[in-house]
C-alpha positions in Angstrom: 0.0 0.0 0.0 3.4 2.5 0.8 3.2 2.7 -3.4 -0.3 3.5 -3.5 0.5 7.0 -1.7 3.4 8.0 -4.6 0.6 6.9 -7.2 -2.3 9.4 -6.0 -2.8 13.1 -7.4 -3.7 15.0 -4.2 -6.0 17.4 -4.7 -4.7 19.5 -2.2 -6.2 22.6 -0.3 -6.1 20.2 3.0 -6.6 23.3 5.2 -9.1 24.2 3.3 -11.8 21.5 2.7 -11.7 17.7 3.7 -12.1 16.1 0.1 -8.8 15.0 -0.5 -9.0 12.9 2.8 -12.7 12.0 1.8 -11.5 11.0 -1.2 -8.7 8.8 0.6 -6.5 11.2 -0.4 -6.6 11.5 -3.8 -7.3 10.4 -7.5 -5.5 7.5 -8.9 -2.9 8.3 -11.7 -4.0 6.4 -15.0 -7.9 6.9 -14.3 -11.1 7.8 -16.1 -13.1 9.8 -13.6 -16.8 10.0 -14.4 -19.4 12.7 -12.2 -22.3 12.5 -12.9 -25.1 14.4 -11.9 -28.6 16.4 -13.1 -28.9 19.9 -13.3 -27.7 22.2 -10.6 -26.2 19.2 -8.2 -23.0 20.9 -8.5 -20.9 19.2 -11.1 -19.2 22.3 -12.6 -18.4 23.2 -9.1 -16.7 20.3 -8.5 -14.7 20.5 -11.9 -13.7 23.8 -10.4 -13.2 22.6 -7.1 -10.9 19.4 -8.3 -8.9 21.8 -11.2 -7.8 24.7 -8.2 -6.7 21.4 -6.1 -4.5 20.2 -8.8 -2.9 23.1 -9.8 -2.1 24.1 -6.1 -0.2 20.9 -5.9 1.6 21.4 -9.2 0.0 20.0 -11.2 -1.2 21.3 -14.7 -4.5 21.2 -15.8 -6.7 21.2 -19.1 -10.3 22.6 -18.6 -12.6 22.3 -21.3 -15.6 24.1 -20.7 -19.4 24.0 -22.2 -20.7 26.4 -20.5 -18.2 29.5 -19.3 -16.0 31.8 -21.3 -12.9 32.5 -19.8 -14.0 35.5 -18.0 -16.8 33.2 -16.3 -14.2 30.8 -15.3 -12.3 33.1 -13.5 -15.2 35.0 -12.4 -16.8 31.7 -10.9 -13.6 30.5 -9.8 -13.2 33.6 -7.5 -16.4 33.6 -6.2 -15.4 30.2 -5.0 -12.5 31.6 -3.2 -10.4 29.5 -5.8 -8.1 32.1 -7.5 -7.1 30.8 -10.9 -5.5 33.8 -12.4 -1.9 33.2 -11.4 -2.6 29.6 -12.4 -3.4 30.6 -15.5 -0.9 33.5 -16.3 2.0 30.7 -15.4 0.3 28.2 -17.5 -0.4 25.7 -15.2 -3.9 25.7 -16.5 -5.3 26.0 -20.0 -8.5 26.3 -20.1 -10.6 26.3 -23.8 -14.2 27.4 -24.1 -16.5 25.0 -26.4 -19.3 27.7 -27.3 -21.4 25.8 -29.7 -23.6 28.2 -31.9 -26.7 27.3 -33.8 -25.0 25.4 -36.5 -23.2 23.5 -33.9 -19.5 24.6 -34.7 -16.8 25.9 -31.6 -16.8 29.5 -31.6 -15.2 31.7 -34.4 -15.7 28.7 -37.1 -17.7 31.1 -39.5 -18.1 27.9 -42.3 -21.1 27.1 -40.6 -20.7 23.3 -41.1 -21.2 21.1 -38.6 -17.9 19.7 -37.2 -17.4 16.2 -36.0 -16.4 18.2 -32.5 -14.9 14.4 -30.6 -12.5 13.8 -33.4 -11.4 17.4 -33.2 -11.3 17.0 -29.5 -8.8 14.2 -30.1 -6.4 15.7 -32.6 -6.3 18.7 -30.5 -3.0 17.6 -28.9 -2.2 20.2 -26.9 -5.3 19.9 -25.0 -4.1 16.3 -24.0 -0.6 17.0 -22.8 -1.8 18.3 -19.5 -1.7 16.4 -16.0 -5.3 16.4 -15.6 -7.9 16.8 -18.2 -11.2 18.5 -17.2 -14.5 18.1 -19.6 -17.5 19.9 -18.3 -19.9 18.7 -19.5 -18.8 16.1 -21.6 -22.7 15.1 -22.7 -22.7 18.8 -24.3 -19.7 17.3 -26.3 -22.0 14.4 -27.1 -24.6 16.0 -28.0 -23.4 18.4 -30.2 -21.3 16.0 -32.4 -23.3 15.4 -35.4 -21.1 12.1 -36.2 -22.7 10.9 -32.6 -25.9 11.9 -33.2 -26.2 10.0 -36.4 -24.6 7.0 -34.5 -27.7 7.6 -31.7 -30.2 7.8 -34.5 -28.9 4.1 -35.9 -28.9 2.4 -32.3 -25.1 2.4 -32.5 -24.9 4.7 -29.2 -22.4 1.7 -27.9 -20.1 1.7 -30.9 -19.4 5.5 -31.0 -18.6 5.5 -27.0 -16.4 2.6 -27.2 -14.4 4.8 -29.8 -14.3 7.4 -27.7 -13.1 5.5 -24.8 -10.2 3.9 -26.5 -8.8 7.4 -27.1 -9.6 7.6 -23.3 -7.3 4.5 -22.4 -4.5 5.8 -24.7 -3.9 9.1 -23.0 -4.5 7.3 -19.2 -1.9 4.7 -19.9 0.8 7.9 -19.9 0.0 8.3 -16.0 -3.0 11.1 -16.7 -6.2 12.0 -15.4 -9.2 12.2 -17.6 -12.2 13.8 -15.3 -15.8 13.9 -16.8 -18.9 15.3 -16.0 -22.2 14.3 -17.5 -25.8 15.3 -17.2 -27.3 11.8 -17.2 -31.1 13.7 -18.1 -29.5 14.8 -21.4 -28.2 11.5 -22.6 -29.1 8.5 -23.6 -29.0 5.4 -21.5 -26.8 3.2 -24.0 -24.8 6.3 -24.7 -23.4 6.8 -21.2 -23.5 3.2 -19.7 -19.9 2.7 -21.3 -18.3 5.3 -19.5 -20.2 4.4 -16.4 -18.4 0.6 -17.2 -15.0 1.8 -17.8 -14.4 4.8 -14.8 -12.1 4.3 -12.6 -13.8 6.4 -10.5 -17.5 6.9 -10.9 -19.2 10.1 -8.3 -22.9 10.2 -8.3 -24.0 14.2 -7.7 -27.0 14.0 -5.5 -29.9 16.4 -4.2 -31.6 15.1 -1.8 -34.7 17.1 -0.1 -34.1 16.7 4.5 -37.1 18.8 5.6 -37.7 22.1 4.1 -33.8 21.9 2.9 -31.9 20.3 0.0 -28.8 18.6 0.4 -26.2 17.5 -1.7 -23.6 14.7 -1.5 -21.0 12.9 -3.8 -22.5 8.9 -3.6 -18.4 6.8 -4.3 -20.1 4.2 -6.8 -16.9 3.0 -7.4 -13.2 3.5 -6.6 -10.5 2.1 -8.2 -6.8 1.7 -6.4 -8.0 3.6 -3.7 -5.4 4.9 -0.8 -7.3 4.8 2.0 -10.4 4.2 2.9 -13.1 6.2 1.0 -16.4 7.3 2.6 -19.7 5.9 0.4 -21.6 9.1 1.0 -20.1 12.8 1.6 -22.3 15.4 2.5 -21.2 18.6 0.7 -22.6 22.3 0.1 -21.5 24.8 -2.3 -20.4 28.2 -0.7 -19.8 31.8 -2.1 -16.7 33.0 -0.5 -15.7 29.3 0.5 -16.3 27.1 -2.3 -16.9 23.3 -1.2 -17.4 22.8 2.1 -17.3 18.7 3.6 -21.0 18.5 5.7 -20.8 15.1 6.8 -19.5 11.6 6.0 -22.1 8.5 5.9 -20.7 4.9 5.1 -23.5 2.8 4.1 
């Protein structure tokens, strides 16, 4: 187990918050990650969280978002108390914006066709040469990739993933991290059980209503090569001026 320890990316801030130790201190070199969870559970918040984490420890970081220009990122990332902007003036982050306009192309592609946006993804090798890789939200990627779509309308949902996911193993076999998140609501069920099947790690994002209030918390569904222990259920809130903040732990 002494090896395991070397063969962990912390994710830092341990004065901070408690996820790293929730986490059993944490994320396995050479693993998929997969969170998942609907609308406003706090995915992209946990992207954030994770990405700050990573780069405090040294580590660099790709983050590809769907949602937030760069001025939202750092915006967001401030009023989370995690200040990105010396990350990203020394490089240790790159962070690339995926704005998908009506004819479904990245931003400033004026041709108007519709790119097949994964295999672009894939030749975009810089993206990849970073420590961690960051998709949020990776169905938005799905959904928007005509070449998947077409797949989706044939009932070949599996076939296009499993391509996907091979690209996936090659760039985790060098030691990286590949963190997703996904929107199961948006998605087709045979689109995202692959990547359910193959994460190494695999975070359900949950709301659950206690009373008059609504909680959230990280359900571990799985855990591969883990360190130490790692708790099944861990209470979390979101909080302007803190970030993440650890409520509670529950082991079922």
């Amino acid at each position: 187990m002494s090896q395991a320890g070397t063969n962990l990316l912390s994710l830092g801030l341990e004065s901070h918050d408690r996820l790293n130790k929730e986490l059993g201190g944490g994320i396995p070199r050479g693993s998929i990650v997969l969170a998942e969870g609907d609308y406003g559970a706090g995915k992209s918040a946990l992207s954030q969280r994770l990405t700050y984490g990573f780069c405090e420890e040294g580590h660099s970081v790709t983050f590809l978002s769907t949602e937030l220009t760069t001025r939202g990122f750092i915006d967001q990332m401030h009023s989370l108390s995690y200040d990105m902007v010396d990350h990203l003036l020394d490089e240790n982050v790159l962070f690339l914006h995926a704005d998908f306009d009506t004819s479904g192309t990245f931003s400033g592609e004026g041709d108007g066709e519709r790119k097949e946006l994964l295999k672009r993804l894939m030749n975009a090798e810089v993206m990849w040469q970073s420590d961690v890789i960051v998709i949020d939200t990776f169905d938005a990627i799905l959904r928007n990739d005509p070449q998947f779509e077409a797949l989706v309308r044939q009932n070949e949902e599996r076939q296009a993933a499993l391509e996907i996911i091979g690209f996936f193993r090659d760039i985790i076999s060098q030691g990286k991290v590949v963190v997703l998140t996904v929107d199961p609501s948006t998605v087709d069920e045979e689109a995202i059980g692959p990547f359910r099947s193959i994460a190494d790690v695999f975070l359900e994002l949950e709301m659950v209503e206690v009373g008059n209030d609504v909680r959230r918390q990280i359900a571990v569904k799985r855990f591969a090569g883990m360190g130490q222990q790692v708790g099944d259920s861990i209470g979390y809130s979101v909080r302007s001026g803190t970030g993440i903040v650890i409520e509670s732990r529950s082991v079922a």
